[in-house]
C-alpha positions as CSV (number, residue, x, y, z in Angstrom):
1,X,7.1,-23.6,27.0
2,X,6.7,-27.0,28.7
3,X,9.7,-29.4,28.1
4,X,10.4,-31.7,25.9
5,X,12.7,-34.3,24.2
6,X,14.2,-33.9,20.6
7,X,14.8,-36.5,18.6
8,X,15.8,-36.7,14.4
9,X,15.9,-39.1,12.0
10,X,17.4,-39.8,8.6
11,X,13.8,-40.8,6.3
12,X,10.4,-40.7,6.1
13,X,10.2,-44.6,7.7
14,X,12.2,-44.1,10.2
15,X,10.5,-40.7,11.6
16,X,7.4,-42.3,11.5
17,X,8.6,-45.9,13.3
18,X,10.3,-43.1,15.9
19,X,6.8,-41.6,16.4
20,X,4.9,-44.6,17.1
21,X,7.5,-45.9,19.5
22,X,7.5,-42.5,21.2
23,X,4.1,-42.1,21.6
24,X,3.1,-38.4,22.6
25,X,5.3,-36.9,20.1
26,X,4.7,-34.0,17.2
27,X,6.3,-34.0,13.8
28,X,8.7,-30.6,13.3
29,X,9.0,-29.3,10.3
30,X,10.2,-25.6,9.7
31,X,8.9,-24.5,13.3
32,X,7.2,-21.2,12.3
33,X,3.8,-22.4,13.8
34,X,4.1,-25.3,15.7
35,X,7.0,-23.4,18.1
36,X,5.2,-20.0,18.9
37,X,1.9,-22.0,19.5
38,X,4.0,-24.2,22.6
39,X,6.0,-21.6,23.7
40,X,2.3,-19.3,24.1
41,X,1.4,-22.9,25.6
42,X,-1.6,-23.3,22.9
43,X,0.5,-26.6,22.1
44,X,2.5,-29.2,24.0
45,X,4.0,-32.7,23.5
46,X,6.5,-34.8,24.9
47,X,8.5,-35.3,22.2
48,X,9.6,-33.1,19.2
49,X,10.2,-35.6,15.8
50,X,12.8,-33.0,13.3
51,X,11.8,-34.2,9.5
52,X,14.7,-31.5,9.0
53,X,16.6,-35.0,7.4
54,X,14.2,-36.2,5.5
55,X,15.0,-35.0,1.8
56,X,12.7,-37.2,0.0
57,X,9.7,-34.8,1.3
58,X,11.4,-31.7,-0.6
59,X,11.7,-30.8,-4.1
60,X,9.5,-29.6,-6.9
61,X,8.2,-30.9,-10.0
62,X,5.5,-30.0,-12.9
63,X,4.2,-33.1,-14.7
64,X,1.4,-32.7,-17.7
65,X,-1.1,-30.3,-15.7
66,X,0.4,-30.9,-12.5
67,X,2.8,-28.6,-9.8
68,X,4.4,-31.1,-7.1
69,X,5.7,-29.6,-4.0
70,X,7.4,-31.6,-1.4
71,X,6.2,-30.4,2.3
72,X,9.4,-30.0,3.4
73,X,10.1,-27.3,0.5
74,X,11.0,-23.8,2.1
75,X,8.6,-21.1,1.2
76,X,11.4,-19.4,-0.1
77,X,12.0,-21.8,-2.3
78,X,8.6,-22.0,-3.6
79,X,9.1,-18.4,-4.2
80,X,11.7,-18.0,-6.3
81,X,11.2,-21.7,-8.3
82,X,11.4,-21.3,-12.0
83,X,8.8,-24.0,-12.7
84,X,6.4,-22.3,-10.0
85,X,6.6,-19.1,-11.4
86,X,5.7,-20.7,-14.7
87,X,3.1,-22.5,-14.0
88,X,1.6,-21.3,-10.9
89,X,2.9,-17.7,-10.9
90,X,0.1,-16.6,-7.7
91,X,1.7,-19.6,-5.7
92,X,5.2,-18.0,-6.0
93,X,3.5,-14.8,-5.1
94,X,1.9,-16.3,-1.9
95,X,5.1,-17.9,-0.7
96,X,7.1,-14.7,-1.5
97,X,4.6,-12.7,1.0
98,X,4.4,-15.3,4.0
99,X,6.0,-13.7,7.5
100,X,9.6,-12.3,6.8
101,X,12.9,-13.2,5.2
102,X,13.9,-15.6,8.3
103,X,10.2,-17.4,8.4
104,X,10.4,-17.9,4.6
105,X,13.6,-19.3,4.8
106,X,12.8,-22.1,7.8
107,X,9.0,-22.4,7.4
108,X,7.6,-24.9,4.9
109,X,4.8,-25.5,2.9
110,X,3.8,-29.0,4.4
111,X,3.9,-27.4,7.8
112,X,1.9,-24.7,7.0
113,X,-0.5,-27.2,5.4
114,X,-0.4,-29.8,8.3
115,X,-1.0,-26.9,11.2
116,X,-4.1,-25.8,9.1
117,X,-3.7,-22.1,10.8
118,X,-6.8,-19.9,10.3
119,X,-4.6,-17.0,9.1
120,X,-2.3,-19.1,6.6
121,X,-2.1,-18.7,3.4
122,X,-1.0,-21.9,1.4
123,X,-4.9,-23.5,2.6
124,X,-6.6,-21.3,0.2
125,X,-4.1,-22.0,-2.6
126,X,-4.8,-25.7,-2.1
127,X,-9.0,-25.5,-1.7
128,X,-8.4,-23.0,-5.3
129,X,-6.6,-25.1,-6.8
130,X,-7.9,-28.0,-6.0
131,X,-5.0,-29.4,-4.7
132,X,-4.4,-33.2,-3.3
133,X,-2.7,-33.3,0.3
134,X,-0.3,-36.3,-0.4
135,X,0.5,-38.1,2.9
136,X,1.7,-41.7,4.4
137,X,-1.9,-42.3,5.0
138,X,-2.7,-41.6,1.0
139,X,-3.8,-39.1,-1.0
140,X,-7.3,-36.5,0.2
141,X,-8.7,-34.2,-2.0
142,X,-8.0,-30.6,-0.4
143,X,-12.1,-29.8,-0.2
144,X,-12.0,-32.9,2.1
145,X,-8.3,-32.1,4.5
146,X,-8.8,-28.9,6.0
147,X,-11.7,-29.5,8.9
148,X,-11.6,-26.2,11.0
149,X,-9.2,-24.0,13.1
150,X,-6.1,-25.9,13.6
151,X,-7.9,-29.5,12.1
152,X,-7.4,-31.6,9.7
153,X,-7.9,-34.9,8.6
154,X,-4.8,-36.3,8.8
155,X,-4.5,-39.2,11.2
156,X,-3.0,-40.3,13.7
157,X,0.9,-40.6,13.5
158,X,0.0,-39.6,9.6
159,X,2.6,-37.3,7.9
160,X,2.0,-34.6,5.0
161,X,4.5,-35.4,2.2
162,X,3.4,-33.2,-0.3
163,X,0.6,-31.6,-2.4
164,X,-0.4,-31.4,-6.1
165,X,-1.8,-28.6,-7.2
166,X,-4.0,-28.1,-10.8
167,X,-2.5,-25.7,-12.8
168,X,-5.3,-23.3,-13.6
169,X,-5.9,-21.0,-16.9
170,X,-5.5,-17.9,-14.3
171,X,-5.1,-17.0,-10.9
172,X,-3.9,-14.4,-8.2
173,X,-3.4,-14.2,-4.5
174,X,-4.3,-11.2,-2.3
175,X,-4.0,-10.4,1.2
176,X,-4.5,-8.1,3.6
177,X,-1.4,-8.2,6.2
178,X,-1.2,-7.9,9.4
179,X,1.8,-5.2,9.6
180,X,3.6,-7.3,12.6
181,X,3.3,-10.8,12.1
182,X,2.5,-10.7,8.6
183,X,-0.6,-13.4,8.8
184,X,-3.6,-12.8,6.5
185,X,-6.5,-10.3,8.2
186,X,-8.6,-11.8,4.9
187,X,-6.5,-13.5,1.7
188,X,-8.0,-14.9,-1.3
189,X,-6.5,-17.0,-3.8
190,X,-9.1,-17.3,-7.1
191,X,-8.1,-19.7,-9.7
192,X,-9.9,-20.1,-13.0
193,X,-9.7,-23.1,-15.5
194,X,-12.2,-22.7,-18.1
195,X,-15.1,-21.9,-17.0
196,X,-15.1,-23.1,-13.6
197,X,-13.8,-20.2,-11.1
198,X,-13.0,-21.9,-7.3
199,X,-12.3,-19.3,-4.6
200,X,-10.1,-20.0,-1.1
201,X,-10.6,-17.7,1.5
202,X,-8.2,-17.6,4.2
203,X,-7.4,-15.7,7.8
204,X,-11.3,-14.3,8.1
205,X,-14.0,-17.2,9.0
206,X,-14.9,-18.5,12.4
207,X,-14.2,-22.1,11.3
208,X,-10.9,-21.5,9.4
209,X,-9.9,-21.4,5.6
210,X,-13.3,-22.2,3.4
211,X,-14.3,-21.7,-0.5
212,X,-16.4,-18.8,-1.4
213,X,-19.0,-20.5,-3.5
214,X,-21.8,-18.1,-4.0
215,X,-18.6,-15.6,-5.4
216,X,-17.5,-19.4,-7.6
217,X,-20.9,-19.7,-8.8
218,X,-21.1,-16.1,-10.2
219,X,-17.4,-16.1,-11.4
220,X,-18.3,-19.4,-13.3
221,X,-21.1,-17.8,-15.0
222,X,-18.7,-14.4,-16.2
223,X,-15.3,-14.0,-14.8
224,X,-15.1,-10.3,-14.1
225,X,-15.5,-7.9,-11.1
226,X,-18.9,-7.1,-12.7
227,X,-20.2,-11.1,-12.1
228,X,-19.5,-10.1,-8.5
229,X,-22.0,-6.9,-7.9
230,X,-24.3,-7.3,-4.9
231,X,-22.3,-10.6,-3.9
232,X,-20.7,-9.9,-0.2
233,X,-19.2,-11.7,2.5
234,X,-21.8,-12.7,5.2
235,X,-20.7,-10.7,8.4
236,X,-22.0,-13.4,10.6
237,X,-19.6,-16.0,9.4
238,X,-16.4,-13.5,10.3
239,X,-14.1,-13.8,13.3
240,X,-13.7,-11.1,15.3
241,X,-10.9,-10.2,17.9
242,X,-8.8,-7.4,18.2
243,X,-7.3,-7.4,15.4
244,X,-10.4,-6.6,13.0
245,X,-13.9,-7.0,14.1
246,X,-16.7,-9.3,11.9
247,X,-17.6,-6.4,9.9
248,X,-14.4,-5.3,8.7
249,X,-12.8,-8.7,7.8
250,X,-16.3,-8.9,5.9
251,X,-15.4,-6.1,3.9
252,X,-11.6,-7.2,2.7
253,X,-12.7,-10.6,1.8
254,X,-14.9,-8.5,-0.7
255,X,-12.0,-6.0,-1.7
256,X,-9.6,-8.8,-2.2
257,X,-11.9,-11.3,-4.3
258,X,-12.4,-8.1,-6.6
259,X,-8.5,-7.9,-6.3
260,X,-8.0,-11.1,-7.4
261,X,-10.1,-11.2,-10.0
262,X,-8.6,-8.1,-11.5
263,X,-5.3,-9.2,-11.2
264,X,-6.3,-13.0,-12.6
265,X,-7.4,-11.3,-15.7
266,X,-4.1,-10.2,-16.8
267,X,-2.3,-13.6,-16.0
268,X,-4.4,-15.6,-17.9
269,X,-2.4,-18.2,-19.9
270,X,-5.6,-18.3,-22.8
């Protein structure tokens, strides 16, 4: 790991004045991603900016068909909130399975967001849901935030504050794990409301998380396993590496749609 200075600050304006006067600088928020990237030296920066102070950016809230998380909530807090589990019971689900006991209780959901990892899960929640990324530079539509492997179109010196998911009619979160590190091989978050299915598929393609629209269109048209006979996962848009080769991260992201699906059939709040 190169070195580096740490600073913290007490709010939201104040982290963000700090950043601008430091210049080459990176926003911290749990660590779980943005520390094992610079100490593998995928990542550097100057300076380190804690938002560990910052309680404005935490908290959760459900507002008419609305679920508010702050990005500096803990994914074990998303886990085991009450009004999560009520509306969005496959969010709690997919915070609940993220890494281990330790990187649930210091990673957060902004973080996770804002890092835009190709094997993290909250990216496909927030393309299923059709979530809004809330941040100091204004709101973007989640179809429109994630732009690749480790991208996004956050700014410069921008900050994630927060997203808002849609509360769907059903949905369900599946992954395949990798036993170690527990990052998605393939996850898929499917979210129905009504009669429009939207599918996030994360921890498989080349380019990063992306929606699944030929399995949306069919799902659309009949929400059942059945909708989704003779769709598959075009192998050429996989990663491979050695941890699963195209082909094989090809097949989960079918097995774990059907999952999905299966499972999203016997949550539905109709």
């Amino acid at each position: 790991m190169h070195a580096f200075d740490y600073h913290r600050a007490s709010d939201v304006t104040s982290s963000l004045a700090l950043q601008r006067q430091l210049g080459d600088s990176r926003f911290l928020a749990g660590g779980q991603s943005l520390l094992p990237m610079m100490k593998l030296r995928f990542a550097q920066t100057a300076n380190i900016v804690d938002l560990r102070d910052c309680d404005e950016l935490c908290g959760i809230a459900v507002e008419y068909e609305t679920l508010r998380i702050g990005a500096m909530t803990r994914h074990a807090d998303v886990a085991a909130s009450k009004d999560v589990r009520e509306a969005i019971p496959a969010l709690a689900d997919l915070a609940g399975w993220i890494g281990d006991p330790m990187v649930r209780s210091r990673g957060t959901m902004g973080g996770s967001i804002a890092n835009a990892d190709p094997s993290a899960c909250y990216p496909s929640a927030c393309l299923a849901l059709a979530a809004t990324i809330n941040t100091t530079g204004g709101d973007i539509d989640a179809d429109d935030f994630f732009l690749g492997v480790f991208e996004t179109s956050l700014g410069e010196g921008e900050l994630v504050t927060g997203a808002e998911f849609a509360i769907p009619d059903a949905a369900s979160y599946q992954k395949f794990r990798h036993p170690a590190s527990r990052f998605a091989l393939a996850g898929v978050f499917v979210a129905r409301f009504g009669e429009i299915v939207r599918v996030g598929v994360t921890g498989a393609a080349r380019s990063g998380v992306y929606r699944w629209l030929e399995a949306e269109e069919a799902l659309s048209r009949q929400f059942s396993v059945e909708a989704l006979e003779g769709i598959h996962t075009p192998i050429t848009e996989m990663n491979s590496d050695v941890q699963a080769d195209a082909e094989y991260r090809a097949h989960l992201v079918d097995t774990m749609t059907r999952r999905a699906v299966l499972d999203a059939m016997t949550r539905s709040r109709d």
